[in-house]
DSSP file (Angstrom, degrees, kcal/mol; ACC not computed):
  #  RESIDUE AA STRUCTURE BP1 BP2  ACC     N-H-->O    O-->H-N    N-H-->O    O-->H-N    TCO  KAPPA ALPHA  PHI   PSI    X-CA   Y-CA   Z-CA
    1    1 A X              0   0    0      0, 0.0     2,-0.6     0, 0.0     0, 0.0   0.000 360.0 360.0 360.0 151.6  -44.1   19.5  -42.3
    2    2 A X        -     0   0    0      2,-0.0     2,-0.6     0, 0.0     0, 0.0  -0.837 360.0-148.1-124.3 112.8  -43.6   19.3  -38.7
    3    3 A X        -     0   0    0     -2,-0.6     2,-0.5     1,-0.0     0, 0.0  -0.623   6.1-163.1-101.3 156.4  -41.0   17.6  -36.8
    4    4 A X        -     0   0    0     -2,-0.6     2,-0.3     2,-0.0    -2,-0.0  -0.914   2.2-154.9-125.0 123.2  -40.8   16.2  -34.1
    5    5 A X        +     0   0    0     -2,-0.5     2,-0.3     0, 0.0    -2,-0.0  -0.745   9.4 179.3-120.0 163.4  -37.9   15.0  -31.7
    6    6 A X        -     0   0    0     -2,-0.3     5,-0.1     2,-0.0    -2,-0.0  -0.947  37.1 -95.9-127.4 151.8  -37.2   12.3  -28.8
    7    7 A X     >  -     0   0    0     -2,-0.3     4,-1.2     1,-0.1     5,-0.2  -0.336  37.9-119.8 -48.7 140.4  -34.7   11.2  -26.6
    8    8 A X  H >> S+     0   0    0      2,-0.3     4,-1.1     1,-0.2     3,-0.5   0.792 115.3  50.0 -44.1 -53.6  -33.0    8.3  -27.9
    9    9 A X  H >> S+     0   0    0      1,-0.2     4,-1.7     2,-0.2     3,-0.8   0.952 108.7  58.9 -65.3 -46.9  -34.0    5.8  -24.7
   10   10 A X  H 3> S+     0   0    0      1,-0.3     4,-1.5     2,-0.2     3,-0.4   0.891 110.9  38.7 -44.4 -48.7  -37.6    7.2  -25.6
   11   11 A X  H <X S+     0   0    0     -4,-1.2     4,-0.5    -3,-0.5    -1,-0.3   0.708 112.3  56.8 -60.4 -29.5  -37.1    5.7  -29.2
   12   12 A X  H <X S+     0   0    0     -4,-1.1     4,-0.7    -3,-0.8    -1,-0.2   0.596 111.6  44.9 -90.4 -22.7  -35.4    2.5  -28.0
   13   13 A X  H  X S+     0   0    0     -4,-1.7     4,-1.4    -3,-0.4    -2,-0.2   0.856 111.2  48.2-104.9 -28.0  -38.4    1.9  -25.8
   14   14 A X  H  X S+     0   0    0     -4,-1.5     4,-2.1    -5,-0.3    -2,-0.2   0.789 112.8  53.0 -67.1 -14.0  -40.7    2.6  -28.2
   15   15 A X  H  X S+     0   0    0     -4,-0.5     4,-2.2     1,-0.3    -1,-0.2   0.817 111.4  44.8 -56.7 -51.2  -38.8    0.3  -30.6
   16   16 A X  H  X S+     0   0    0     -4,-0.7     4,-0.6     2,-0.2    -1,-0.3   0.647 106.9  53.4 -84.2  -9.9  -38.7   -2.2  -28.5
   17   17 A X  H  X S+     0   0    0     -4,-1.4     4,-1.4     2,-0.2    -1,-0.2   0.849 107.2  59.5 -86.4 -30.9  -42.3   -2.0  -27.5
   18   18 A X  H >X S+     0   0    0     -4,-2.1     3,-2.1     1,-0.2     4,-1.4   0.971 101.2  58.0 -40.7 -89.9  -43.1   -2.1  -31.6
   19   19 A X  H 3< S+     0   0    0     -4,-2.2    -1,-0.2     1,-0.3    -2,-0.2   0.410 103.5  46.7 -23.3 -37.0  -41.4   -5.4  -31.7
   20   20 A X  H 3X S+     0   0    0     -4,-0.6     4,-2.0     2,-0.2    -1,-0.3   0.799 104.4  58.7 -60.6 -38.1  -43.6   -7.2  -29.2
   21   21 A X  H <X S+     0   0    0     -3,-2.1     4,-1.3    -4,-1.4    -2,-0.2   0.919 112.5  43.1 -68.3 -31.6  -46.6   -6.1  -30.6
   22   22 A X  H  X S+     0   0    0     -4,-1.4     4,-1.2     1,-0.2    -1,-0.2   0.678 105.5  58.1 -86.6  -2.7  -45.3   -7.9  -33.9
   23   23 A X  H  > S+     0   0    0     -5,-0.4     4,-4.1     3,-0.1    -1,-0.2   0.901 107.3  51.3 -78.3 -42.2  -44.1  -10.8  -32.4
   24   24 A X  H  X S+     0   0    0     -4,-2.0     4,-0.6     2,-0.2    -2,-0.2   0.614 110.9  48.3 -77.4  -9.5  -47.8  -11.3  -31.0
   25   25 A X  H  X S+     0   0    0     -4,-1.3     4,-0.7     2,-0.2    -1,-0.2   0.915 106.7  56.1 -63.0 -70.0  -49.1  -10.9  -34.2
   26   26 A X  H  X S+     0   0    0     -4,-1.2     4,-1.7     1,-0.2     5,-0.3   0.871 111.7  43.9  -0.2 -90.6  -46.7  -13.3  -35.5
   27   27 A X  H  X S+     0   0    0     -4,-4.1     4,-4.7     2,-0.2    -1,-0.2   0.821 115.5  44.4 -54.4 -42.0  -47.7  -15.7  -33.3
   28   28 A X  H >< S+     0   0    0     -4,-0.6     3,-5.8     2,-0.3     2,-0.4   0.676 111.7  55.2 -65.1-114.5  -51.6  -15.2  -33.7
   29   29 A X  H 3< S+     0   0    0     -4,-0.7     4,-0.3     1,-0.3    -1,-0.2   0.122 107.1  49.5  19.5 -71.6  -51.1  -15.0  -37.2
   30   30 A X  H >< S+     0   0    0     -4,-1.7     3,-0.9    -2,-0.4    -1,-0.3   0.875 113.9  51.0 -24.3 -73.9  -49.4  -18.5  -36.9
   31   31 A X  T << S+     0   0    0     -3,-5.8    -3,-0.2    -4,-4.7    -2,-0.2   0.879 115.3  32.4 -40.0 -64.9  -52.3  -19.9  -34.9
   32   32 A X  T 3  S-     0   0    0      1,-0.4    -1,-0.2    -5,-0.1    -2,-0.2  -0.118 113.0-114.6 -96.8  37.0  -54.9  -19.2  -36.4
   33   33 A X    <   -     0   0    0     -3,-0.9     2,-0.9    -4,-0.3    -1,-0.4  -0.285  50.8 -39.9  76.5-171.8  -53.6  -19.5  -39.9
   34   34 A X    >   -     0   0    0      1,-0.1     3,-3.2    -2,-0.1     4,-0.5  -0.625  52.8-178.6 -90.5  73.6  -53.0  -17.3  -42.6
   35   35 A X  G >  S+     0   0    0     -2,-0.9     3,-0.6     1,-0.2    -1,-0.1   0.835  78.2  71.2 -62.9  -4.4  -56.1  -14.8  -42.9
   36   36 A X  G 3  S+     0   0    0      1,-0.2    -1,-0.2    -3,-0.1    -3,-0.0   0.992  91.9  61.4 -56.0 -46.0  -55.1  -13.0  -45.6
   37   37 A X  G <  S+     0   0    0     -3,-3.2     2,-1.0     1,-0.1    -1,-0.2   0.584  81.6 107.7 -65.7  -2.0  -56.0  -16.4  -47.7
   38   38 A X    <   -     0   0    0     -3,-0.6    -1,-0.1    -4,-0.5    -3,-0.0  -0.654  69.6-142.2 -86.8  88.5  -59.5  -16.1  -46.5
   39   39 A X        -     0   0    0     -2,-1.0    40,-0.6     1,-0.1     2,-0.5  -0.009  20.1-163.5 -27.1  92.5  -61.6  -15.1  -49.2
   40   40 A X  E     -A   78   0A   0     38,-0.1    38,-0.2    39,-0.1    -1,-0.1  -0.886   9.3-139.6-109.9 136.7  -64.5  -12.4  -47.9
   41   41 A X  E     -A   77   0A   0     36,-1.9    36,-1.5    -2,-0.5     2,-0.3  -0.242   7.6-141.3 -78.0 152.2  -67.4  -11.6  -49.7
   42   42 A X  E  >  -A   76   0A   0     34,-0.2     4,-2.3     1,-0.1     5,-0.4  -0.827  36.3 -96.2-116.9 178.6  -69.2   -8.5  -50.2
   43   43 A X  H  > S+     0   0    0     32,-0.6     4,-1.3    -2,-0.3     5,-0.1   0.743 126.7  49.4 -38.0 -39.1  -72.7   -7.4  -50.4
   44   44 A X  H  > S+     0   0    0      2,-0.2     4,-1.6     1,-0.2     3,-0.3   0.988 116.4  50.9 -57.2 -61.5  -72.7   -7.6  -54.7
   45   45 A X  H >> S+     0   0    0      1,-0.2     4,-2.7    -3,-0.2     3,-1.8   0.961 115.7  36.6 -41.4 -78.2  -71.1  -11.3  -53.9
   46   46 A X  H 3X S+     0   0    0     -4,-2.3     4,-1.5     1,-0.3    -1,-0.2   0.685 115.2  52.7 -77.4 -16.7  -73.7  -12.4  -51.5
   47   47 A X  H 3<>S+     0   0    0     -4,-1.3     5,-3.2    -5,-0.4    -1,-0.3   0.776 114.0  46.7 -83.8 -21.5  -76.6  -10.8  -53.3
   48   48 A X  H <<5S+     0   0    0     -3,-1.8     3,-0.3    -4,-1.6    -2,-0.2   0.890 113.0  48.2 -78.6 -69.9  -75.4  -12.7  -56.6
   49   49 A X  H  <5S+     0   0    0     -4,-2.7    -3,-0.1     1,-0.3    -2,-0.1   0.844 118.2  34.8 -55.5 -45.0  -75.0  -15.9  -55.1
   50   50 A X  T  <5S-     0   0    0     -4,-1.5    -1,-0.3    -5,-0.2    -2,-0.2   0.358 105.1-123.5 -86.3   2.4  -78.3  -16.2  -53.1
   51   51 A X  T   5 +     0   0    0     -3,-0.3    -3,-0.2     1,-0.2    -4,-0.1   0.896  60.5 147.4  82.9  39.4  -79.9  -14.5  -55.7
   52   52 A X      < -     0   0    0     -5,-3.2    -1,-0.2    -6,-0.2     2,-0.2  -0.485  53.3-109.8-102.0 169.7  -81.3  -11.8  -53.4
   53   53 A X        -     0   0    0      1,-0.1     4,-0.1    -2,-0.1     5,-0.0  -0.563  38.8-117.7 -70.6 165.2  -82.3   -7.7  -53.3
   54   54 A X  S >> S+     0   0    0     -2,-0.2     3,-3.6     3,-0.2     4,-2.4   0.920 120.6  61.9  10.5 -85.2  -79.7   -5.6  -51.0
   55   55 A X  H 3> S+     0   0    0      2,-0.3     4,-0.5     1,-0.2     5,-0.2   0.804 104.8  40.5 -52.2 -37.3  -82.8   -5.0  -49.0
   56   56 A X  H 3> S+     0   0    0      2,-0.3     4,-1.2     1,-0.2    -1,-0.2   0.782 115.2  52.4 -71.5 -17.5  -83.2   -8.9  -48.2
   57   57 A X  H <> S+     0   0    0     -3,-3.6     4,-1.3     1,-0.3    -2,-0.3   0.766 112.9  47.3 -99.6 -27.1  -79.4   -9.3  -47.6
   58   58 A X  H  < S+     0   0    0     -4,-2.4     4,-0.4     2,-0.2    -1,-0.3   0.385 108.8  49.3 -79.0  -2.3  -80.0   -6.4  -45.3
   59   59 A X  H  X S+     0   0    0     -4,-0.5     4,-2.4    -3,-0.2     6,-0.2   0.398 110.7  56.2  70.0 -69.6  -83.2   -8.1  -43.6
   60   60 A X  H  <>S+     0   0    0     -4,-1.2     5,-1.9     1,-0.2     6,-0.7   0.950 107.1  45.2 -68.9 -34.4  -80.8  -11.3  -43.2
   61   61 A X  T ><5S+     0   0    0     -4,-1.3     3,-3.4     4,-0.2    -1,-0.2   0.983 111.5  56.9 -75.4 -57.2  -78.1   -9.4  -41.2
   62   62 A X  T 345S+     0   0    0      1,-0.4     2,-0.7    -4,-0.4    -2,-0.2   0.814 114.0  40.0 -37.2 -66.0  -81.0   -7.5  -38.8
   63   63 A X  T 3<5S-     0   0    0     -4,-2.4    -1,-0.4     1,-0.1    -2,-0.2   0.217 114.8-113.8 -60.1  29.1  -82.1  -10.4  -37.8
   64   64 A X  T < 5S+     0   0    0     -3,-3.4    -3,-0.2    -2,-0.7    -2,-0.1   0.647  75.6 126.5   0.1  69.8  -79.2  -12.4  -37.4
   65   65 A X  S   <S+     0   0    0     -5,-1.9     2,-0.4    -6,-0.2    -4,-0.2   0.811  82.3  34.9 -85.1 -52.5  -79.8  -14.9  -40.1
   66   66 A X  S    S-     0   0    0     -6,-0.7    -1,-0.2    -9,-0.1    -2,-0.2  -0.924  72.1-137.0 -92.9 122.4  -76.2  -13.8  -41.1
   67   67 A X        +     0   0    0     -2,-0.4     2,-0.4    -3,-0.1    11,-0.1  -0.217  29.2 165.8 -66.5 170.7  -73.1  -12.7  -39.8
   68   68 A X        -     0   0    0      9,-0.1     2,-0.3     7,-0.1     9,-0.2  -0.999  26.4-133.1-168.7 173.6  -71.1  -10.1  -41.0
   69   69 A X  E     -B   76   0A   0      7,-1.6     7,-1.0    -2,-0.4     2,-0.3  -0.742  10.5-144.2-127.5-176.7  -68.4   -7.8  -40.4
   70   70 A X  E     +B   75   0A   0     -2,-0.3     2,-0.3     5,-0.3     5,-0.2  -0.965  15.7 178.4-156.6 113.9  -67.9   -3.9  -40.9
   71   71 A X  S    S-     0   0    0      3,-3.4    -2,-0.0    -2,-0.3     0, 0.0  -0.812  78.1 -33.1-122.0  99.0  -64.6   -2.7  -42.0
   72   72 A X  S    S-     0   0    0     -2,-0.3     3,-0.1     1,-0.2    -1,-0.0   0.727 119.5 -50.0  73.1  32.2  -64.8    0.9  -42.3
   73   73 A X  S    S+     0   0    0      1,-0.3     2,-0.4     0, 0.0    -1,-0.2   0.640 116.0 103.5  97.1  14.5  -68.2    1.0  -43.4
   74   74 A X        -     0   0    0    -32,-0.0    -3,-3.4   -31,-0.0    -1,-0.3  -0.980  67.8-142.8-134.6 123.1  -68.0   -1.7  -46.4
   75   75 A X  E     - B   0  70A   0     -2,-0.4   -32,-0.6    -5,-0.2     2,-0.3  -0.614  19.6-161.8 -96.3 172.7  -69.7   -4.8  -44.6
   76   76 A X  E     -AB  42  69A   0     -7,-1.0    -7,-1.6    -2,-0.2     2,-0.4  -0.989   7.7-145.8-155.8 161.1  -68.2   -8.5  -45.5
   77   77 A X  E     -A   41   0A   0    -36,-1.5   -36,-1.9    -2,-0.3     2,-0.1  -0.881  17.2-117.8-135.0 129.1  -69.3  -11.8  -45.2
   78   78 A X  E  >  -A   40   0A   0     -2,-0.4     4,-2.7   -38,-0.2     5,-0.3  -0.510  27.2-130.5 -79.3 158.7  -67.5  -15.4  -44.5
   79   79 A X  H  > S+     0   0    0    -40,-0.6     4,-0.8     1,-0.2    -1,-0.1   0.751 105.6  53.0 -76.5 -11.5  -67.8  -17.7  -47.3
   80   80 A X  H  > S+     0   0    0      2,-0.1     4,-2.7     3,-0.1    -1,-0.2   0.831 102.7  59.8 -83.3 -36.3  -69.1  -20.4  -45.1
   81   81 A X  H  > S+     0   0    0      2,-0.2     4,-1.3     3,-0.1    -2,-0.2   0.981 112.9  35.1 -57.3 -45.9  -71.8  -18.4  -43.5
   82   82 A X  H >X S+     0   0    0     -4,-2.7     4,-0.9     2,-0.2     3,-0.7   0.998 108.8  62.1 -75.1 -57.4  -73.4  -17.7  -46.5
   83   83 A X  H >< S+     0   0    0     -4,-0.8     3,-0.6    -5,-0.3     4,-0.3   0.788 110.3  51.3  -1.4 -60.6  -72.5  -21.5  -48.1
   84   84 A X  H 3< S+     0   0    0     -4,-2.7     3,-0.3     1,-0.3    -1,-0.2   0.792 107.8  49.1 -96.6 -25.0  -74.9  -22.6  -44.6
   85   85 A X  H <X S+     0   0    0     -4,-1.3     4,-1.9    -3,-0.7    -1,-0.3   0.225  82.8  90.3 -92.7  38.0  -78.2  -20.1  -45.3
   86   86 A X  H <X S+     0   0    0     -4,-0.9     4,-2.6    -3,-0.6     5,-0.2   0.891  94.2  42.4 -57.4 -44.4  -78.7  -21.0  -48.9
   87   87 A X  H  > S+     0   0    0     -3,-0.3     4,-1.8    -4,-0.3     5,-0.3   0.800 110.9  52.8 -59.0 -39.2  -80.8  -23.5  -47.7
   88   88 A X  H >> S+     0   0    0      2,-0.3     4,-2.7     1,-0.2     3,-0.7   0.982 114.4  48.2-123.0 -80.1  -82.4  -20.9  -45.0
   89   89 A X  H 3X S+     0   0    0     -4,-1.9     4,-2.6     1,-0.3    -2,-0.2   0.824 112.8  48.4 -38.6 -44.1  -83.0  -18.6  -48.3
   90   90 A X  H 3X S+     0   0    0     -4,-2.6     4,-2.4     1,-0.2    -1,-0.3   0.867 102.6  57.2 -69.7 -27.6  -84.6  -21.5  -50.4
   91   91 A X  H <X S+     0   0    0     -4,-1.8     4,-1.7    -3,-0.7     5,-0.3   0.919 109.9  48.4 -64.9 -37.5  -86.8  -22.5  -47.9
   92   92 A X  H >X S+     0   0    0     -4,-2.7     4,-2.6    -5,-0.3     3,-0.8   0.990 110.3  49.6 -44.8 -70.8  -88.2  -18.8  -48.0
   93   93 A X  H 3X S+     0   0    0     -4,-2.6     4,-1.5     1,-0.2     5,-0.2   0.898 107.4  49.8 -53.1 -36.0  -88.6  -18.6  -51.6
   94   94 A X  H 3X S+     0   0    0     -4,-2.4     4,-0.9     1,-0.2    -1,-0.2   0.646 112.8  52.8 -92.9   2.0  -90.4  -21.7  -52.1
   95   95 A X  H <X S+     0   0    0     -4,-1.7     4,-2.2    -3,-0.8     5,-0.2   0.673 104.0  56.2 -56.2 -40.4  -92.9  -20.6  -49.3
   96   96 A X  H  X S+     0   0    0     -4,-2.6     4,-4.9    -5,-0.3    -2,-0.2   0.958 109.4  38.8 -62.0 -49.5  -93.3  -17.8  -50.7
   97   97 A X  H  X S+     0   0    0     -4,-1.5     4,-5.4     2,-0.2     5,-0.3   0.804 112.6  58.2 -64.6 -33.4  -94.5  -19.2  -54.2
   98   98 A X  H  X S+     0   0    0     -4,-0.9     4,-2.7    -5,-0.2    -1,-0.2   0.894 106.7  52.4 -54.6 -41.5  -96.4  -21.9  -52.5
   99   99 A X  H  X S+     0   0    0     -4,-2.2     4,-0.7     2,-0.2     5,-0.3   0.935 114.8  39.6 -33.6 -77.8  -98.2  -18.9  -50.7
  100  100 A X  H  < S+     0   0    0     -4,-4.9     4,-0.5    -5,-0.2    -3,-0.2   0.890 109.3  54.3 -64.3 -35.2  -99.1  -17.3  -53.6
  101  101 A X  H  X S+     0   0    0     -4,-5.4     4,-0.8     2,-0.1     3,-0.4   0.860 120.5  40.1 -51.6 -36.1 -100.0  -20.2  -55.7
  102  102 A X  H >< S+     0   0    0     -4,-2.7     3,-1.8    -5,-0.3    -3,-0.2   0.933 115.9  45.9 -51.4 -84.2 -102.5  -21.0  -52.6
  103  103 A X  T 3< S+     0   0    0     -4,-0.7    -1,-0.2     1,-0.2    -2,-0.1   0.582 106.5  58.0 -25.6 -23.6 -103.6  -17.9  -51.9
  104  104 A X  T 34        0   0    0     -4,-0.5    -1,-0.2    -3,-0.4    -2,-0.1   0.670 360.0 360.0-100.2 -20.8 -104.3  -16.8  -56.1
  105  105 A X    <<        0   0    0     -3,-1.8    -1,-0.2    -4,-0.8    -2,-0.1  -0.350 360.0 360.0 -14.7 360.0 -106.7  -19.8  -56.0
């Protein structure tokens, strides 16, 4: 273990500098609500719901059919984003089958 020591005004300022930064949080936090109560999905979630591969929910982010976020390498998804291409995803599939029932023809 290593210690380490500082002048007392050195602590005091850093103290004090701590304290703003949580005050502005605070406030954000306060602004724009409480994100902690916002439910984000992951890839299992979104593949489940739209009834998709990985590879297609990976497809939707390249193009940017979907947003997403990246927290340390584990991506996540709002639940309203996905909620608004379900439609975008049905339209697909039932092209697709229409395509192949034409095409098999």
């Amino acid at each position: 273990m290593e210690i380490v020591n500082i002048e007392a005004r050195t602590f005091e300022a850093m103290l004090s500098k701590f304290e703003v930064f949580a005050d502005r949080m605070e406030k954000l936090c306060t602004l724009y609500g409480d994100m902690s109560q916002r439910t984000w999905l992951d890839n299992q979630d979104v593949c489940l719901m739209l009834n998709i591969s990985p590879r297609t929910l990976q497809t939707l982010r390249d193009n940017g059919t979907l947003p997403y976020s990246q927290i340390c390498h584990k991506t996540f998804y709002k639940p309203e984003d996905v909620e608004r291409i379900v439609s975008v995803v049905e339209d697909r599939r039932k092209r697709e089958r229409y395509d192949k029932n034409f095409n098999s023809e």
